[in-house]
C-alpha positions in Angstrom: 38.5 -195.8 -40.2 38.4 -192.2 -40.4 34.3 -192.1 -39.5 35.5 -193.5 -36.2 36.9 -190.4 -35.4 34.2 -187.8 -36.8 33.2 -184.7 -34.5 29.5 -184.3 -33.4 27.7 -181.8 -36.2 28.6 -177.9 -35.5 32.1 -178.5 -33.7 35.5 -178.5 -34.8 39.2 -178.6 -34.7 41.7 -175.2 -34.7 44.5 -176.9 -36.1 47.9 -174.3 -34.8 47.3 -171.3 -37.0 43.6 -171.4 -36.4 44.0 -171.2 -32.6 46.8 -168.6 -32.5 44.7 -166.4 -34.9 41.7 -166.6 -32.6 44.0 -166.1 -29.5 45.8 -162.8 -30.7 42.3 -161.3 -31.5 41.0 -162.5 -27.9 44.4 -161.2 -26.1 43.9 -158.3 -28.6 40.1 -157.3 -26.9 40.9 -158.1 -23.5 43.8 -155.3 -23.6 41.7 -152.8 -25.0 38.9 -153.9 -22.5 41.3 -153.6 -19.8 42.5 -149.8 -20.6 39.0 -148.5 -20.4 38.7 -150.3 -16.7 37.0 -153.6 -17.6 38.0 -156.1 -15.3 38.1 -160.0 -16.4 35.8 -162.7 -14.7 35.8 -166.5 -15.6 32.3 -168.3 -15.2 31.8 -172.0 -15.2 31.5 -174.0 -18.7 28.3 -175.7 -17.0 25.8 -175.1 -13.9 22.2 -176.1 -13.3 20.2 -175.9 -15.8 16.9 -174.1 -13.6 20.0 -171.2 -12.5 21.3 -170.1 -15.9 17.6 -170.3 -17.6 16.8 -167.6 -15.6 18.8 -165.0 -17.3 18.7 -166.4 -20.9 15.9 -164.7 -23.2 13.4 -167.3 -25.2 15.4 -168.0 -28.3 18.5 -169.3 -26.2 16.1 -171.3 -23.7 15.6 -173.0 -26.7 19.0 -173.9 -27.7 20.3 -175.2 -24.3 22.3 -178.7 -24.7 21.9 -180.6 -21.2 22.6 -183.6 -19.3 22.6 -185.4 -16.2 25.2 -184.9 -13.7 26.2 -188.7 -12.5 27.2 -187.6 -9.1 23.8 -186.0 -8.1 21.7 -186.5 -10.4 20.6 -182.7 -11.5 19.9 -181.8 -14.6 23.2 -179.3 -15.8 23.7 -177.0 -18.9 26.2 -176.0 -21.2 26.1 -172.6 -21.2 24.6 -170.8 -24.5 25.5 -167.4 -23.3 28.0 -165.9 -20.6 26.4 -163.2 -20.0 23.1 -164.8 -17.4 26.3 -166.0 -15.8 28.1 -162.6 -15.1 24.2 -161.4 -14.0 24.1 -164.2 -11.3 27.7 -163.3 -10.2 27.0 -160.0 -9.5 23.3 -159.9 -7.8 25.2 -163.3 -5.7 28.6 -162.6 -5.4 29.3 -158.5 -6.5 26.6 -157.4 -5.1 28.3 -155.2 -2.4 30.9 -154.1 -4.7 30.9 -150.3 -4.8 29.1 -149.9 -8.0 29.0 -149.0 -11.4 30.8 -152.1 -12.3 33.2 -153.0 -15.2 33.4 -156.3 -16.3 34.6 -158.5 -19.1 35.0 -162.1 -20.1 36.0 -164.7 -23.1 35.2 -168.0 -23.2 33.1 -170.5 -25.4 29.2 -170.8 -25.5 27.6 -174.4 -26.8 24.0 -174.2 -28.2 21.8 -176.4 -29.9 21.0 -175.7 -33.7 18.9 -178.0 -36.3 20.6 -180.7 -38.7 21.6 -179.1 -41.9 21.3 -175.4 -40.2 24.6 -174.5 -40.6 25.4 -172.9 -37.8 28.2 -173.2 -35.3 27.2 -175.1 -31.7 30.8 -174.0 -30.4 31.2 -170.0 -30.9 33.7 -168.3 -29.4 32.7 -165.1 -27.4 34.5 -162.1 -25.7 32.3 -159.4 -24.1 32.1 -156.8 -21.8 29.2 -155.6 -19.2 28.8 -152.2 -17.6 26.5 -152.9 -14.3 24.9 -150.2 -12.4 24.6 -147.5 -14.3 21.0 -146.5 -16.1 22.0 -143.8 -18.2 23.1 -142.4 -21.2 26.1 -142.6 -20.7 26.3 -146.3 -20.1 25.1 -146.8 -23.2 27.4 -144.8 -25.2 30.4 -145.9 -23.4 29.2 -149.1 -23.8 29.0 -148.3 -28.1 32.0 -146.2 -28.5 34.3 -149.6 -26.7 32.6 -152.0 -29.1 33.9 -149.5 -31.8 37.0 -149.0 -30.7 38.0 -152.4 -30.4 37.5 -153.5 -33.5 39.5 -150.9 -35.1 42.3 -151.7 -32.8 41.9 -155.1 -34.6 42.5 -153.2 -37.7 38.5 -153.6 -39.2 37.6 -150.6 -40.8 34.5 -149.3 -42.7 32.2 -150.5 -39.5 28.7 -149.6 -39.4 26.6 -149.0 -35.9 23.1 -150.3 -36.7 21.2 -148.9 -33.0 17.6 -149.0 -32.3 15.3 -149.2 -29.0 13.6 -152.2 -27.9 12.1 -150.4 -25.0 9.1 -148.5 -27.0 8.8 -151.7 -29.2 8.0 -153.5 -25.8 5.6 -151.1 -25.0 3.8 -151.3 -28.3 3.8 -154.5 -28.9 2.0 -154.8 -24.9 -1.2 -153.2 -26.3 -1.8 -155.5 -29.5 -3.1 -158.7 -27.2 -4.1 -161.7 -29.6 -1.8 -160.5 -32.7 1.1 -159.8 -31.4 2.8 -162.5 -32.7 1.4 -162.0 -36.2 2.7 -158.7 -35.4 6.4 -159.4 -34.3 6.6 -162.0 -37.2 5.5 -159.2 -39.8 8.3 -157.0 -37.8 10.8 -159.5 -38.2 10.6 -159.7 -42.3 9.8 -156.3 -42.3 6.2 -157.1 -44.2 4.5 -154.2 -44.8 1.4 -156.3 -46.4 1.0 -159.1 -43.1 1.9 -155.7 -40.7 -1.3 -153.8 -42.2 -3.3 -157.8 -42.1 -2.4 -158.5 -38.6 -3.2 -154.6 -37.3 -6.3 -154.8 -38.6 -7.4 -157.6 -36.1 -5.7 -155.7 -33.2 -8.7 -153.6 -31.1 -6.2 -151.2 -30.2 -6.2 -147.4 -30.9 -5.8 -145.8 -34.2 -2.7 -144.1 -32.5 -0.8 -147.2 -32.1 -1.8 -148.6 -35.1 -0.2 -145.5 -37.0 3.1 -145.8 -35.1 3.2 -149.7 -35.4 2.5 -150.0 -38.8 5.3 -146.9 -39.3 7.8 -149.0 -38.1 9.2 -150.8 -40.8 9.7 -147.3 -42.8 11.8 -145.9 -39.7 14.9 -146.9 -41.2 18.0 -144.9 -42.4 20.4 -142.0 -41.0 20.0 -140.3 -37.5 17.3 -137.8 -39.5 14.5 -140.2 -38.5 14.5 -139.5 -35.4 13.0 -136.0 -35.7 10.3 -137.5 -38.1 10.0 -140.3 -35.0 9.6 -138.1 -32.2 6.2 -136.5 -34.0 5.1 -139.6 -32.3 4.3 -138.6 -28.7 3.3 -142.1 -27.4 6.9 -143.1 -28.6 8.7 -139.4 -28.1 10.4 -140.7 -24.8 12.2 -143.6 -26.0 13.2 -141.8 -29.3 15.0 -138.9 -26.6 16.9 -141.8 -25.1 18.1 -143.0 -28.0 18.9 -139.1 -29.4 21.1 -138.7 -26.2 23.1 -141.9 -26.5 23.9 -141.1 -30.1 25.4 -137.7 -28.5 27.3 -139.4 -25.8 28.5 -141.7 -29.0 29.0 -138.8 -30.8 31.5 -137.3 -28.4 33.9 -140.3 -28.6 33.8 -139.5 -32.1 34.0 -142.8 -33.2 34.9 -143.5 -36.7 31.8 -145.7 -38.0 28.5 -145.1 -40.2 25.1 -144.8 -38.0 22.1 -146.3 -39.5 19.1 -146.1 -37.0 16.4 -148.7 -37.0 13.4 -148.2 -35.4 11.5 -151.4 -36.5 14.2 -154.0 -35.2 12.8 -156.7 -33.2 16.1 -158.5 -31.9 16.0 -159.7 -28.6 13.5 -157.9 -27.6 12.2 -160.3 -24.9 15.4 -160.1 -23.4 16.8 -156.6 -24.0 15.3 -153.3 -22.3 16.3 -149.9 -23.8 19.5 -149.2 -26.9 20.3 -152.4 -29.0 23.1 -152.1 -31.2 24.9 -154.1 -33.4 28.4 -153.3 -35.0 28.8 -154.7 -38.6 31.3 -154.8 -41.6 30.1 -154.9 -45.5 32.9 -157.9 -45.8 30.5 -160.1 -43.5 27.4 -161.2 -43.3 27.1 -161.7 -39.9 27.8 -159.1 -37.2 30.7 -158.4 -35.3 29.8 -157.3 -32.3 25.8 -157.2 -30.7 24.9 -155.8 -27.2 22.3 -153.6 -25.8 20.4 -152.7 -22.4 19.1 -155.5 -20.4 18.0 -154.3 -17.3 16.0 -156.5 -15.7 18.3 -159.4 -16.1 19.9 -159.2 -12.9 17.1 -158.5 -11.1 15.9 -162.2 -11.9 18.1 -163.2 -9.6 17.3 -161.4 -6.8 19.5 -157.9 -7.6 17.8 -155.1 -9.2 20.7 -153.8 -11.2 20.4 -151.6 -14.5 23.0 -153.1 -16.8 24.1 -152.4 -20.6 27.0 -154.8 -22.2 28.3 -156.5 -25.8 29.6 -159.6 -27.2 32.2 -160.3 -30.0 31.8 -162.8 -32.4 35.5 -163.8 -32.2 35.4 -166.0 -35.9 33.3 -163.5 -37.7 35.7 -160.8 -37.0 38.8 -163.4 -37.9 37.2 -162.9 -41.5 38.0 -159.4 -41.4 40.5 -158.4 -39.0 44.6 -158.0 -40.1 46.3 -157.8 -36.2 47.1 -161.8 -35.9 49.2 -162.2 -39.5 52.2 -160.3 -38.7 52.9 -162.0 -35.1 51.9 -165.1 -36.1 55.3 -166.8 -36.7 58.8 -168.1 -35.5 61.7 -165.8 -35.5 64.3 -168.9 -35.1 65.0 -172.2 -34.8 68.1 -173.7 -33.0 69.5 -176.7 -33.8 73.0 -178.4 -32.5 75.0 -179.9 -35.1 75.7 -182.2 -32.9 74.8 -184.3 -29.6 77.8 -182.8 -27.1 76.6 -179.3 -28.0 72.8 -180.0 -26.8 73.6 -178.0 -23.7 75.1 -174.6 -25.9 71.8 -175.2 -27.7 69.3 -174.4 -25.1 71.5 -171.6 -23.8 70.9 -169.7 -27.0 67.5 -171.0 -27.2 66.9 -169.8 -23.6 68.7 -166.3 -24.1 66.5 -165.6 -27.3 63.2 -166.2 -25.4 64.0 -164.1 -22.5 64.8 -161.9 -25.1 61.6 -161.8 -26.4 61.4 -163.8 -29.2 59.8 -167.2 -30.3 62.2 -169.9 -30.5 62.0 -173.6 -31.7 64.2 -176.3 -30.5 65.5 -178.8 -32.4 67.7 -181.5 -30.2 67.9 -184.0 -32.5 67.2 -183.2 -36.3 68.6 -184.9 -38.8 69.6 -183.7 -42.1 65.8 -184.3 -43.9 64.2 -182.4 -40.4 67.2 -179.6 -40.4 66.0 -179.2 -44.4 62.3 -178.9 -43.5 63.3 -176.3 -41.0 64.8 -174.1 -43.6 62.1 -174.3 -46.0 59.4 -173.8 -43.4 61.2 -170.5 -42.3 61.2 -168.7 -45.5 57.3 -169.4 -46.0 56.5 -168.6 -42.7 59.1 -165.5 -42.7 60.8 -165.9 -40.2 64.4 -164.7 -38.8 66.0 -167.3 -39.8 67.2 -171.1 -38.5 70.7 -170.9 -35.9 72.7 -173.7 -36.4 75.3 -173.8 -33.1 78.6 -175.4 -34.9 81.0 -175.0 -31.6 80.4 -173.3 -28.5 82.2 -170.3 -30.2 80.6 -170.8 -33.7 77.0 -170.0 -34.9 75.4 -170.4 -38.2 72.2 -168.5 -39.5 70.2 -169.5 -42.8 68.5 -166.1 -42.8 64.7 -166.9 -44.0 64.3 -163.6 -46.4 67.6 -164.1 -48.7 69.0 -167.8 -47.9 72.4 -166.8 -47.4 74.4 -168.4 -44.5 76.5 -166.4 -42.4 78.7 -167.5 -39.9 78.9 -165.2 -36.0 81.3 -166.4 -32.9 78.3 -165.2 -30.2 74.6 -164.6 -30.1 75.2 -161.0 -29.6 76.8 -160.2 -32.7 74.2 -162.4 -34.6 71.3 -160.3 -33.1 72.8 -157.2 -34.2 73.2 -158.5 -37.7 69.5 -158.5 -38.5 
């Protein structure tokens, strides 16, 4: 019977706590996102599938789930990514917006992944994009808000892992035939297939010294004055030396490790990559970079820099959502004529702030579930109205009953 009702492979339930977990830490980012002048946008779950493959790089072409649309017969896609979406918004919509613009988002991406992968299709995704601004400064602002909103989440111990895909671009132009012998040996960081596959590449003994470098250009923000001996790569290494100094001056509270050789996204992304990551998980947090020649694909040239949050990998390490996530009362009439005196206290404690369940008709096995239910989930307590002029409170921490004759002198109690 219960195969009848199986989810498609990679999707899922988020059964109460679950979904109010992922909805503090959403609520959470959007705030911070907010303070530093990021302004929310909602995009559509689906559009056509030839508009948002426009803006996707080649490894999420390649996990697009799509379908025919029954009332016209186009082909449609679930989005895999949000931010093609924002692109198109902006070079269509934003375009005469006074620029640099702020932007952020959350919503949910589907993509396909292989039988027995492991991997989510559903993920979860809050992000922000900074449009219009090609500098320095973009970028660092850019790092330091991806920072800073995970340790208003309460993660500490981050790590900024930051490289430049812009020179790897550049390289990886000259090596013609090999270059995806290249990338692949780039990708494992192969020292052994890296020195085999340059050696077919009839390219100069300059770039072959630099490529083959690559994997070794690894570790603390020293490298880069061992990096910038390299003049054909000297410019991009500057670049990335003055966003670390915007970074710097936010004086963020993370380890830097620099990384030279990484090959993420670099079909898609055009200057500083970054990724923010914790030791407690193995995948990262946050990643983001420079992609400036997204927008111009559809029809906007537009230099733009942004990140995305991995919403469940950070539920693995962040501590905001625990202490919120709970009841302070229940209310329950002891009795059908005093219903109405019920949802008056039940009303007054929510415009009072707090969470309040109502229990209209509980009889004595429900009214005993409520109690115990309250002490694990520690809450207040469970209001029991007696009269009109008579209330009742099982406090959750100590289990003692205590008697009040208004809501006003129970309140002050605790």
């Amino acid at each position: 019977m219960l195969e009848r009702f199986s989810l498609p492979q990679g999707v899922r339930d988020f059964p109460p706590d679950r979904a109010e977990e992922i909805r503090r830490v959403e609520e959470c980012l959007l705030e911070e996102f907010t303070r530093w002048g990021y302004r929310r946008v909602i995009t559509p779950f689906f559009e056509s599938l030839d508009t948002i493959s426009v803006g996707l790089g080649d490894d999420l072409k390649d996990k697009i789930l799509k379908f025919v649309d029954p009332s016209t017969g186009d082909v449609v896609a679930l989005r895999p990514d949000i931010t093609p979406q924002v692109g198109r918004m902006v070079a269509t919509q934003l375009r005469e917006h006074a620029g640099p613009l702020r932007l952020s988002y959350n919503g949910r991406v589907i993509r396909y992944e292989e039988k027995g992968s492991g991997k989510e299709r559903e993920i979860f995704q809050v992000g922000c994009e900074l449009m219009g601004l090609p500098s320095p400064e973009a970028d660092g602002e850019i790092i330091a808000l991806a920072v800073r909103s995970l340790e208003k989440l309460g993660i500490k111990q981050l790590v900024l892992d930051i490289g430049h895909t812009g020179f790897l671009r550049f390289l990886l132009r000259k090596t013609g035939n090999v270059r995806k012998e290249i990338e692949e040996a780039l990708k494992k960081k192969d020292h052994e297939a890296l020195e085999k596959a340059i050696s077919k590449a009839s390219i100069p003994k300059t770039v072959k010294r630099v490529i083959l470098s690559l994997p070794e250009l690894y570790g603390s923000k020293d490298i880069l004055s061992r990096a910038k001996k390299n003049s054909i790569i000297r410019k991009y290494v500057k670049e990335l030396e003055e966003v670390l100094k915007v970074v710097d001056e936010f004086k963020v509270g993370c380890d830097i490790n620099v990384d030279l050789g990484e090959i993420r996204g670099f079909n898609y992304y055009t200057g500083v990559t970054f990724e923010v990551v914790s030791p407690r998980v193995p995948s990262p947090l946050i990643i983001g970079g420079r992609y400036d020649e997204l927008i111009e694909k559809y029809g906007y040239k537009c230099a733009a820099t942004g990140f995305a949050v991995d919403i469940e990998s950070v539920l693995d390490v962040s501590s905001i959502y625990s202490e919120d996530n709970k009841n302070h009362f229940v209310v329950i009439p002891n009795k059908l004529s005093l219903r109405r005196e019920a949802i008056r206290v039940a009303e007054l404690l929510r415009a009072g702030g707090f969470k309040v369940i109502l229990e209209l008709k509980a009889d004595a096995n429900l009214r005993a579930m409520r109690i115990k239910e309250s002490q694990s989930l520690n809450s207040s307590g469970v209001i029991f109205v007696e009269t009109p002029r008579r209330l009742r409170l099982i406090e959750s921490r100590t289990g003692l009953s205590k008697e009040f004759s208004n809501l006003e002198e129970l309140l002050s109690s605790i």
